[in-house]
N, C-alpha and C positions, 0 to 999 in steps of 0.2 A: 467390443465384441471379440472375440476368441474363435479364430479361425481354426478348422481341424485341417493343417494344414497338409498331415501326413497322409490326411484320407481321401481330400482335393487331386494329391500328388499321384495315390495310387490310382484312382477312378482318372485323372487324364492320361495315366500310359495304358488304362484298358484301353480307352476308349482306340486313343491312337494306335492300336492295334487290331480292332476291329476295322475291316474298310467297311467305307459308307459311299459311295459315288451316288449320286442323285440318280433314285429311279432303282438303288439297289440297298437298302436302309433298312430292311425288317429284323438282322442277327445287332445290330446296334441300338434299337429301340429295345427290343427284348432285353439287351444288358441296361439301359437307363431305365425301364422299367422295372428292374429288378432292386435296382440302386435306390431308385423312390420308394420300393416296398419297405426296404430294410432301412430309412430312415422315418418311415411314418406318413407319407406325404401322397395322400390317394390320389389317383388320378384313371382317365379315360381315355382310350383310341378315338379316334376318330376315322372317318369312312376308307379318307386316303391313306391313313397312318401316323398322325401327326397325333400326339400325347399331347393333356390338357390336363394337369393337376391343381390342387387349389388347398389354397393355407386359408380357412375361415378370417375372419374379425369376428369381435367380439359382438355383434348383430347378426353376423353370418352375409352378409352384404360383401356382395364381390366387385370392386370397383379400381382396381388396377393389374397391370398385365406386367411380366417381364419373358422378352422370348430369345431364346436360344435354336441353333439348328444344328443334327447333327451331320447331317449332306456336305458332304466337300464336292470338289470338283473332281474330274475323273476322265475316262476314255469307254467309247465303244469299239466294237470291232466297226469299219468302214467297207470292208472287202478282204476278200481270202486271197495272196495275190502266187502269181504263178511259180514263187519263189521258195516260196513254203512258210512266208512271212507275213505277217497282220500290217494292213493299211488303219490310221486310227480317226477316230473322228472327235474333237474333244464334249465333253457334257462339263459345261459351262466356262466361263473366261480364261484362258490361260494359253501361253504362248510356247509354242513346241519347244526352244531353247531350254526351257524347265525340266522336261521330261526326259531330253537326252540323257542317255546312260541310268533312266531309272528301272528300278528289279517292281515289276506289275505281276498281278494275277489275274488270268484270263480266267472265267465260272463261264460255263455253257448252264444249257438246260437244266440238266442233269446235277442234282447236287454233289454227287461222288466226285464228278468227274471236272479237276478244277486244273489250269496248267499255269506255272510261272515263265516269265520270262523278261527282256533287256529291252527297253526302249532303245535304236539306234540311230543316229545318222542314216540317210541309205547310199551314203560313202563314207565308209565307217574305218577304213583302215589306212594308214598312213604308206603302206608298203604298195599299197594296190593302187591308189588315185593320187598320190603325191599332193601336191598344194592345191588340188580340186577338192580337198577336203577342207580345203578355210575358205573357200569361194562359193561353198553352196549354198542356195537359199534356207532360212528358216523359216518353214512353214508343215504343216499337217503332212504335206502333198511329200515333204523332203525326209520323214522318218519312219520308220516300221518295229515294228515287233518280233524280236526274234524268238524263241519259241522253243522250250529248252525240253525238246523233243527230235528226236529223229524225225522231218520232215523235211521233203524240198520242192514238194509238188501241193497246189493248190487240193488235188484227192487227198492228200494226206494230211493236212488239215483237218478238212469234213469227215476224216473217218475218226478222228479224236474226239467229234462233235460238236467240235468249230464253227459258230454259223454268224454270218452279220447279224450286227444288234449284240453282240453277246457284252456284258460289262467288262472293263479293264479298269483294274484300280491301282493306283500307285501306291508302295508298302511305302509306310511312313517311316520306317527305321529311326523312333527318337532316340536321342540320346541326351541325358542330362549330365551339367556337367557337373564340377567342384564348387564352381564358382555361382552356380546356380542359374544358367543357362539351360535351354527347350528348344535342342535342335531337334526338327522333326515336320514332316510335310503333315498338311491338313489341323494344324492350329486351329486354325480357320475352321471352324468354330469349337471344336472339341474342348479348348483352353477356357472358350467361354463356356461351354455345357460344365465341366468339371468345375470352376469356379462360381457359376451361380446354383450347382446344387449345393456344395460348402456351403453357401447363404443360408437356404433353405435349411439345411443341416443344423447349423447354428442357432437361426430361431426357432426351430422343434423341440431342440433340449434344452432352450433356455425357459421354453414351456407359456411365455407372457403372449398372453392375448394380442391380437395385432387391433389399431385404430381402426383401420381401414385392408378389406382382405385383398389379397391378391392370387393372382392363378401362372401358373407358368407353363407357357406355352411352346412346346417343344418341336418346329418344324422340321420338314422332310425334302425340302426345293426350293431352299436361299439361292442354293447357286446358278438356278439356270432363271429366276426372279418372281415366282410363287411365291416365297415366304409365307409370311403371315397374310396375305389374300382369304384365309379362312382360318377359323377353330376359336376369334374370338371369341367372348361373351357380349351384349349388346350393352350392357352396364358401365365396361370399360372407360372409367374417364382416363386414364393414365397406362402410356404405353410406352416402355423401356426396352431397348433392343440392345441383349453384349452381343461385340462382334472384335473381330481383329481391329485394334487402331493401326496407322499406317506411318509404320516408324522409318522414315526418309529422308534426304536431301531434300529439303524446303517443308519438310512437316513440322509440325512442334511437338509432335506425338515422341513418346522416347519409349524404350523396351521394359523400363522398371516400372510405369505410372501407370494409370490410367488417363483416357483422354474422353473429352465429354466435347461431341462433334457438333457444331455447328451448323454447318453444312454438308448434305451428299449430292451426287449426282442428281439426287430427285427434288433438293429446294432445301431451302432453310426449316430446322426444327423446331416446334414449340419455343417461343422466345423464351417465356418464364420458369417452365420446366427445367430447360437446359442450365441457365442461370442458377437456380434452387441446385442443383445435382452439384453443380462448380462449387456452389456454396460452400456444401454442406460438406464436400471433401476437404473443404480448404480448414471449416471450422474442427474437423477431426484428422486433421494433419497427416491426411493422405496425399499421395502425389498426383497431382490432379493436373493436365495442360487443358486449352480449348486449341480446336481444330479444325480444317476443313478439307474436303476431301471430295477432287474434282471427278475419278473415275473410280465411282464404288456409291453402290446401291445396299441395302439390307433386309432386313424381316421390315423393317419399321414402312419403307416405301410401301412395298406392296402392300402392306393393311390401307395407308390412308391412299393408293391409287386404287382399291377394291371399297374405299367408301370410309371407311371405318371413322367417326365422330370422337375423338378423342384426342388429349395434348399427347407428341410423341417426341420420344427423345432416343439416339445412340448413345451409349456410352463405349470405351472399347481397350481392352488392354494392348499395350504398343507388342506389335510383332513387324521385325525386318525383314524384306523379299517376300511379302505376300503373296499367295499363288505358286509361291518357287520355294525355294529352299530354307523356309520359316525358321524363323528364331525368337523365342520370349524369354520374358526372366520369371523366374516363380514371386520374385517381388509387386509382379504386377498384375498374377493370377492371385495372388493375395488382397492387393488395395483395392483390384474387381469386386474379390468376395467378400470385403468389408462396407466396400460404399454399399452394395446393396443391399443387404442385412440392412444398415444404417436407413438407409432410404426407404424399406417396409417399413419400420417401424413408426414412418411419419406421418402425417395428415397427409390430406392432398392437398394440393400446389394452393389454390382456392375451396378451401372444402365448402364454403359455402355455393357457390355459383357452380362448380365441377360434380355437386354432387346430381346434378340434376340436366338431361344433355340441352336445357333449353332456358331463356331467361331474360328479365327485361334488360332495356338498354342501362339504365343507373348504376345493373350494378356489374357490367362487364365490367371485368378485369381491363386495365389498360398498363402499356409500358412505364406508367408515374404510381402504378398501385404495386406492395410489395408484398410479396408470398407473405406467408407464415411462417416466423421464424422457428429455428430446427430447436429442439433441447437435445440435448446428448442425454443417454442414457448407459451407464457402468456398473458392469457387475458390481458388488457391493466387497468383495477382498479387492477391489483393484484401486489403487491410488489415482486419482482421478485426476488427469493434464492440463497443464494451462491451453485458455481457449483461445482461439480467435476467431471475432465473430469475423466474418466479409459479410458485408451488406450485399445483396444482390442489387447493382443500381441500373439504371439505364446507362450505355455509355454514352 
């Protein structure tokens, strides 16, 4: 499969320059909607604002899901404080050490009316507090917003039209490098939105009917733990979540691969699924780790803790300091958008038993029964690689 890698490239620095803070997502869906028109790939709002597009099969049968979100995490105003300074309160997981010294945009009501300004310490200067500025707590309680406005009074806030509740989003300021590095806050998830529309891309103009169709499911409140909670279809037997993998001291996750998760915070994934994904990277010699990952949730929890009857699986490209000051490699927003491509194109996990959400005990799948193995499929100019199969075994 033939990544369009330069158009992956340019649709991830849109995105990350649009803020998205959960709860403030509608100029960011407009651009991804825009982006699904101009590659062919219809799709629907939903009531909250969550996009639902869909790539037929060749029956028109919809029976897998891949979801992305584009919500990062963010600030509200918490209080106007007598300083002339924003009190923050955060909208969703992330720890105020991240934020020091970041340049936000404050939006009131009014759309005209939008103001920038510095995340600070609120002992910010070294000349004024001496070594009380390495001893102060980090917490919400211990930074403010400066305000890159003439004000020093809580009135002079409100006459800007300043009011608690208003959004504060952190500019992501990416910068890519030579070396092909993705310095840039809010990765998470936008690396994945830009990389599984590439997917989608790919199999549009390569024009082949798919087996089995899929819909891709675009949320608006991964981060504070909505996700996919709603916009399924009820047909769904297979449900893939891209998300950041978490490239760490004690992870096995790396910044160039991808990693196919094991475990989240909310329990072990589909056994066979997961397994099948590992596979099928390994047989088309992508960089594939397995993983697990003790404090992090996804699109994928909140569907099967809102009900949802179907095998679900993370998949995720490795990015370093999650939540803070992100870093990826474009090798790994690539092998994203080739496993997944690769992985439409396949059956399901069990398409006999999967296609149907109910079924006798004989012929449950168990851990000693093995998917259905992948065939590769290559353009027809392309010289075709030595394979290697991996068995997906039990361990």
């Amino acid at each position: 499969m033939k990544i369009d890698t330069d158009w992956m490239r340019e649709v991830l620095f849109d995105l990350l320059r649009i803020p998205s803070p959960t709860g403030r997502t509608d100029a960011v869906m407009q651009y991804v909607g825009e982006r699904l028109e101009e590659i062919g790939l219809p799709f629907e709002l939903t009531r909250r604002g969550a996009m639902v597009a869909r790539l037929d099969a060749r029956q028109g049968k919809l029976s897998r899901a891949v979801v992305v979100h584009t919500d990062t995490i963010g600030c509200m105003v918490g209080a106007l404080k007598p300083n002339g300074r924003l009190r923050l309160v955060p909208v969703g997981t992330h720890s105020s050490r991240f934020s020091e010294g970041a340049r936000v945009t404050i939006y009131t009501d009014d759309p005209e009316r939008w103001y920038t300004g510095t995340v600070l310490p609120t002992k910010a200067s070294g000349h004024a507090f001496g070594d009380e500025i390495d001893s102060q707590p980090v917490s919400w309680q211990d930074v403010e917003v400066r305000v890159d406005e003439n004000v020093g009074s809580e009135r002079d806030l409100a006459d800007l039209g300043i009011q608690i509740g208003d959004h504060v989003a952190h500019m992501a300021l990416p910068v890519l490098t030579r070396s092909g590095y993705v310095n840039s806050r809010h990765l998470d998830d936008k690396a994945g939105v830009a990389a599984v529309l590439a997917a989608f891309k790919t199999l549009i103009e390569r024009g082949d009917a798919l087996d089995v169709g899929a819909h891709l499911l675009i949320t608006i409140a991964e981060e504070v733990g909505h996700g996919a909670s709603s916009g399924l279809y009820q047909d769904v037997a297979e449900l893939v979540s891209i998300d950041a993998a978490i490239a760490a001291p004690g992870q096995a996750s790396t910044e160039t691969g991808v990693t196919v998760a094991m475990q989240d915070l909310h329990g072990p994934f589909d056994y066979h699924l997961t397994r099948r994904l590992f596979g099928l990277a390994r047989e088309h010699d992508i960089e594939i780790h397995r993983d697990v990952f003790r404090y992090y949730r996804s699109d994928v929890a909140a569907a099967l803790e809102a009900g949802a009857e179907t095998r679900a699986a993370l998949i995720g490209f490795g990015v370093d300091a999650t939540h803070g000051h992100e870093r990826t490699h474009l090798d790994a927003l690539h092998n994203t958008a080739r496993l997944v491509s690769l992985y439409l194109q396949t059956p399901l996990t069990f398409a006999n038993w999967d296609a149907a959400p109910t079924g006798p005990l004989e012929r449950f799948p168990s851990t000693a029964v093995q998917p259905a193995r992948v065939e590769p499929r290559w353009d027809d100019d392309e010289e075709e690689p030595p394979m290697r199969h991996t068995p997906v075994e039990d361990p």
